[in-house]
N, C-alpha and C positions, 0 to 999 in steps of 0.2 A: 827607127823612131827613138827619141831620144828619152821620152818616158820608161823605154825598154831596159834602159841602163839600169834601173834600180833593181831590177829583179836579178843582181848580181851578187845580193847579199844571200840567194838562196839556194842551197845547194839542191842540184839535179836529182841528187836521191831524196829529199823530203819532195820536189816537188811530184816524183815521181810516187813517191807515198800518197800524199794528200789526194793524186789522181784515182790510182788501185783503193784508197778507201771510201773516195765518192759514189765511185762505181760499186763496192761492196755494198755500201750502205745504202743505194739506189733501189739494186738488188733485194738487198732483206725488209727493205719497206713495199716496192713498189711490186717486184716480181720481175724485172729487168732493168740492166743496166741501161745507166744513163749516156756510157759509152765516153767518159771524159777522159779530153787529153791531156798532157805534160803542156801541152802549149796553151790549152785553153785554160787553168789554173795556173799557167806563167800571167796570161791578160788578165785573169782576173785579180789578182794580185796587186799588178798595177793599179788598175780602177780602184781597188779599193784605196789602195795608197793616195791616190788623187781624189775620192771623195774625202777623203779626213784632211783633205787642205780647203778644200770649198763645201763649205756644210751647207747643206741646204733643206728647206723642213723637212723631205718624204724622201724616197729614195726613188721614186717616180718622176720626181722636177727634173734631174740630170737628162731626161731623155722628153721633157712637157718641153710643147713649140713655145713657151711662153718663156720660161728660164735653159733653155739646154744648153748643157755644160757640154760641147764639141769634143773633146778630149777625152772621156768619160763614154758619150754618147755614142760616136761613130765607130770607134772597131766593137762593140757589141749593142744588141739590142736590148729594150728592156728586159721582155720572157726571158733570153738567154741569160742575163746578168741576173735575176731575181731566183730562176731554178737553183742556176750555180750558187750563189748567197745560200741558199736554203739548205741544199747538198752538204757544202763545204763549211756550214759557219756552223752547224749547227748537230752535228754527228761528231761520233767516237766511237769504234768495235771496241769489242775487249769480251775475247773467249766467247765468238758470233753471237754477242747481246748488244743490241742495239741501247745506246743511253743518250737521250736529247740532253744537250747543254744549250747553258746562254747562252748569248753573243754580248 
């Protein structure tokens, strides 16, 4: 897939971070992991990259029968792409204390 190319700017070991902290931070909010992979924060990565070139009002249109963005849409689902967003955008450890940020 040739969107897959860009996620060549990121090195194995961040991606491999960002995986180990979703899952930490899953853990300290939830009471279990979310069980995220290296490959499933490599797709996501992408997607996001590809919404910030077709912006669209909601982050629900990409996958609404009325606007779906195919590219974006079919290798994940909404739920899967909105958990992941929520996990990954919005979490930081630091000395097992959980601290929300922006996005």
């Amino acid at each position: 897939m040739v969107e897959f190319q860009m996620i060549k700017f990121f090195d194995d070991s961040i991606i491999d971070y960002i995986s180990e902290q979703t899952n930490t931070y899953s853990t300290l909010t939830t009471g279990s992991s979310v069980n995220t992979f290296p490959h499933e924060v490599k797709a996501f990565i992408v997607i996001e990259l590809l919404m910030g070139g077709v912006r669209m009002p909601s982050f629900e249109d990409y996958w609404s029968s009325q606007s779906r963005y195919s590219i974006v849409a079919d290798p994940v689902n909404t739920r899967t792409a909105e958990r992941t967003l929520i996990l990954i955008s919005r979490q930081t450890t630091k000395n097992n204390d959980v601290q929300m940020i922006g996005v």
